[in-house]
N, C-alpha and C positions, 0 to 999 in steps of 0.2 A: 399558448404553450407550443411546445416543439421539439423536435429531438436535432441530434446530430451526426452529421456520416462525414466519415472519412472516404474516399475510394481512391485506392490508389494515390494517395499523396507524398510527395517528396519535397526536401528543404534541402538545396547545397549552400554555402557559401565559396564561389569558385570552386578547388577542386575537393573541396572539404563536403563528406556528405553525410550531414546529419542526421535526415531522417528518409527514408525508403520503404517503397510502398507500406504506407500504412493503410489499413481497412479495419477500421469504426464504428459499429452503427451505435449512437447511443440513443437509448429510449425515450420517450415523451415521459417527464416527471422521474425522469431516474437518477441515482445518486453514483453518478461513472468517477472511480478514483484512478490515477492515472500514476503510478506506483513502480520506482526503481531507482539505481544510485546517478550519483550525479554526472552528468552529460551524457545520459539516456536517450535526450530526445522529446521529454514527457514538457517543459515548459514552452520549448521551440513549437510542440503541438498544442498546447492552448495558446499560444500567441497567435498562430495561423489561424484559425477560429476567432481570434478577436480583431484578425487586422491589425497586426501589430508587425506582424513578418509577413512577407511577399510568398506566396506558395511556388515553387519551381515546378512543380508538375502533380497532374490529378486535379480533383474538386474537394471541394468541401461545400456542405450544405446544412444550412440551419432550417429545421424543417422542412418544406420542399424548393425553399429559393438555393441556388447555388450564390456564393455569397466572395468568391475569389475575388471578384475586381468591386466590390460593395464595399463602400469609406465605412472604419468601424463604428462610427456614430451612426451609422444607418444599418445596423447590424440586429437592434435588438436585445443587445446581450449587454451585462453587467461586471466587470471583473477588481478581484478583490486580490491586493499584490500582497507580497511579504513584509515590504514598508507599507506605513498606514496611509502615505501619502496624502495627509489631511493639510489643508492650509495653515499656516499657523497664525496668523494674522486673523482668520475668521472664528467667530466662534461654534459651537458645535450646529448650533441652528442653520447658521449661516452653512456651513459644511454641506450638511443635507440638503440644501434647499440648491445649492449652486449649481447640478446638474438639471436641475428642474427650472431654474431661471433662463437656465442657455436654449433649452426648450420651447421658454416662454407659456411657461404653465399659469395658471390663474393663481392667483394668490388665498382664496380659497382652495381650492383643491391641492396647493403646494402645504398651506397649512395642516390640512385631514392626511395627507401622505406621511410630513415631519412627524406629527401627533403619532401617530400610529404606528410606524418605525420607533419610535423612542417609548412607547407603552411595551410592546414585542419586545422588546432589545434590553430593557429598565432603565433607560437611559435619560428619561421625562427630567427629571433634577440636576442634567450637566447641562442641558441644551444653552444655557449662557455662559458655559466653561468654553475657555481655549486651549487647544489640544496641550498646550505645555502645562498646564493643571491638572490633566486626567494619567490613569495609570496607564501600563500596556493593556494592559484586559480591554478599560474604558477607551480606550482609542482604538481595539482593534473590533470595537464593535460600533462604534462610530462609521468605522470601513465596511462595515456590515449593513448598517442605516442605511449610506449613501447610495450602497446598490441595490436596496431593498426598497428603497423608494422610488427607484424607474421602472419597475413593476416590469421585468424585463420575461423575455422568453427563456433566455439562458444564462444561468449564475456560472462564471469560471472565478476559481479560485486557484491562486499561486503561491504554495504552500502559505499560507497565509498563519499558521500557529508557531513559527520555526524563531519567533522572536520571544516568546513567553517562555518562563518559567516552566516545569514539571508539571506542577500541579495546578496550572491554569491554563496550560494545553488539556489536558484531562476534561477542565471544566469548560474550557472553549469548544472542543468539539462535541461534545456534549448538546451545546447549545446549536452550533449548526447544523447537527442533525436532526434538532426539534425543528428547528428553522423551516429546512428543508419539505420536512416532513407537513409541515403548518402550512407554506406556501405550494407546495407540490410545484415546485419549478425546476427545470431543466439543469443539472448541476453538473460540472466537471471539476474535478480537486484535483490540483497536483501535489504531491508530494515523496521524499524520499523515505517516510517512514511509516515502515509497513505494521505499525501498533496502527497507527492513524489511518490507514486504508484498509485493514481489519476489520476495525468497530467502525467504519462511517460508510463504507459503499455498498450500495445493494449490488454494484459487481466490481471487479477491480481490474484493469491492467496493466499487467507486468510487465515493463520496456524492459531493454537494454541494448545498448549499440544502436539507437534506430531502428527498432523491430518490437515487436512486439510479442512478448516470450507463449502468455495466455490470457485468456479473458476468462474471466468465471465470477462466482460468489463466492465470499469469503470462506468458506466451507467447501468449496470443490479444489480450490487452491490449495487449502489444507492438507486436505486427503489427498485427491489424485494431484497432484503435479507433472506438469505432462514433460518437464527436463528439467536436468539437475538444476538449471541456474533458480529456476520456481522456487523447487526443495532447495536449495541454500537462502535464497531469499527470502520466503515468509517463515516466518515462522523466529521465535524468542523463546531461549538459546536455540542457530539453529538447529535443522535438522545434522549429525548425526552422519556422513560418508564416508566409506570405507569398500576403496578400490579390490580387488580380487577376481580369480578365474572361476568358471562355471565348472564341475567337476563330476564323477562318477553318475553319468548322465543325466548331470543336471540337477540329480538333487542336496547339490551341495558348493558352498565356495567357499574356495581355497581363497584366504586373505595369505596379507607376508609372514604372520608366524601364528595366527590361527586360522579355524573354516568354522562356519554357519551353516548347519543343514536348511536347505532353502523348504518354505513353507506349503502345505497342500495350495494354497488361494495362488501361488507362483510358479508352483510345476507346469502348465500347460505351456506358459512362456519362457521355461529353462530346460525342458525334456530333450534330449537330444543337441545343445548347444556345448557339450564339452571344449574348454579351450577358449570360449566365449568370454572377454576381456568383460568387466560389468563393476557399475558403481552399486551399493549397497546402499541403502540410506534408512535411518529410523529416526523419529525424535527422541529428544531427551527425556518427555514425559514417559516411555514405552522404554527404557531402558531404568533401572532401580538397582539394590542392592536387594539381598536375601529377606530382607524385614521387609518391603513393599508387597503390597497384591497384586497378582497377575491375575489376566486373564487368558486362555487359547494358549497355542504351543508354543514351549519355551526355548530358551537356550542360553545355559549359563558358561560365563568365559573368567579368568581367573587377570587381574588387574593392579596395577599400583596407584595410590590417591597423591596427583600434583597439583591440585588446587581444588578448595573448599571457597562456596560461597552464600553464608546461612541468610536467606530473604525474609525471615521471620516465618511464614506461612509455611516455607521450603526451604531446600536444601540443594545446590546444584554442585555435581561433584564433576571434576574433569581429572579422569582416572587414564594413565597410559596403560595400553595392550598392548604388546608386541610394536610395532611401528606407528600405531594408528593411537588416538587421544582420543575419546571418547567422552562424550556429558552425559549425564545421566541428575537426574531427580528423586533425590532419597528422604526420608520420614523425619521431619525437625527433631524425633529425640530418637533417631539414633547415626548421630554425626560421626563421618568417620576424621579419623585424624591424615595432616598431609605426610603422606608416606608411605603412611599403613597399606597392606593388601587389603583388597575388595573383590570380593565375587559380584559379579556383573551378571542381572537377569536381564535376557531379551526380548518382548511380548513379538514372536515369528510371525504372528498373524499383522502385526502392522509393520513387516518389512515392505522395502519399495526396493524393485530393481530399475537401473537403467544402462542401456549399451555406454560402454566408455568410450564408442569412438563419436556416436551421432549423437549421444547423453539426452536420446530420446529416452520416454519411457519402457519398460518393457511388460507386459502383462496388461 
């Protein structure tokens, strides 16, 4: 087993530059998701880890080897693409076993490998299927076999669910996290979608533009977000911004045609900053209508309803205030209609401030 570090890494293509000092350490046996929209920078970094792209500057190291001029086949590591990339011509058996023949693996031991990937996986009853017989699910765990059977140091996986259905991403990752969790192997996931890097990473990071916004567990991400782009980014629907000035010393902001008394837990970092430009930000869960429960200090603002959206469970309303649109999450039986006014409750204890120029956090 082994972890992984970035130090200082960069990828240009000529004057093109896509990724810039990155610094990574990913843990031994840890489930690192690598999470933001597209041309991030987040695949371009697990390519360089696998040897697939040429590093322009910095190291990377796969446990304690530095691994920048090491041919990917002597690397270690296993990687699992978004096509399933299966042979078609072979059949499933054949699949698995073909990195293990290039090897030259015993045919014994290539057998107990096959077996044993296909009992893990339930896959024992296709191994005479060729990939154009199986569904997506059953080939993209086939792709799962393959790299499971070189009993590697490091699992990468490139977005690898982004071809399934709804409700067999659900059930797919599902399964790689048991996976993961079974083999305690070195994993890196990329992906653009932050449900999937939510529920699978035991820490997750946030790209964008080639950098890297934060690192944390899906719970620090949540809560603290340490800049806007974070809180816009995780979180379904997101979080909830609304620009305005800091005001009567602070304990209050002036939005364009309402103000928010700012909360005890954010006065130490709004005291004295009158004039202070600042983004506001809540989620939609901490925003409700007069029937919902709150908890901690409040703040109600008065709204018109431009879109209703009933999830069965819930209700997500997007209610216009003054300049600003607003989500909010209200009680499936009491739905408001589109048009209608809506009194808008705020739970003040989970507001978030941030400066609008450096859209750092503040507090």
């Amino acid at each position: 087993m082994a972890g992984v570090r970035f130090d200082d890494v960069a990828k240009h293509y000529g004057e093109v530059k896509v990724i810039e000092h990155l610094n990574l350490d990913v843990h031994d046996q840890e489930f690192m998701v690598l999470v933001g929209p597209s041309g991030c920078g987040k695949s371009t970094a697990l390519r360089m880890v696998a040897g697939l792209e040429e590093i322009t500057a910095g190291r990377v190291s796969i446990g304690e080897r530095v691994v920048n001029d090491v041919p990917p086949k002597d690397r270690d590591i296993a990687m699992v693409f978004q096509s399933y990339a299966l042979y078609p011509h072979m059949t499933v058996r054949e699949n698995l076993e073909f990195g293990l023949k290039l090897r030259k693996t015993p045919q014994a031991e290539m057998d107990r490998l096959v077996n044993e990937a296909a009992e893990i996986l339930g896959i024992k009853h296709l191994l005479e299927r060729k990939p154009k017989q199986l569904s997506g699910g059953q080939r993209q765990r086939v792709a799962l076999g393959r790299a499971m059977v070189r009993k590697p140091a490091v699992f990468l996986f490139d977005e690898p669910l982004s071809n399934l259905d709804a409700k067999l991403r659900v059930q797919m990752r599902a399964e790689i996290s048991k996976l993961q969790q079974r083999l305690r192997t070195t994993t890196i996931y990329v992906t653009h979608d932050q449900v999937e890097a939510m529920t699978m990473g035991h820490r997750i990071s946030v790209m964008n533009e080639g950098k890297i916004m934060q690192v944390g567990s899906p719970l620090e991400l949540y809560e603290r977000p340490q800049n806007l782009f974070v809180a816009n980014f995780i979180g379904t629907p997101p979080m909830n911004l609304v620009r305005g000035t800091l005001a009567d010393g602070g304990t209050r902001l002036a939005a364009s045609k309402f103000s928010l008394p700012i909360p005890a837990s954010l006065r130490a970092a709004a005291t004295s900053q009158d004039g202070r430009k600042v983004v506001a930000g809540i989620r939609p869960e901490n925003v409700g209508d007069a029937s919902n429960p709150t908890r901690g200090e409040t703040a109600r603002i008065q709204g018109e309803v431009e879109i209703v959206e009933p999830l069965g469970h819930e209700v997500i309303v997007h209610a216009r205030v003054g300049d600003e649109l607003l989500v909010a999450k209200t009680d499936l039986h009491h739905t408001p209609q589109m048009g209608a006014p809506i009194e808008l409750v705020l739970e003040l204890d989970a507001l978030h401030l941030f400066d609008a120029t450096t859209e750092g956090r503040l507090g």
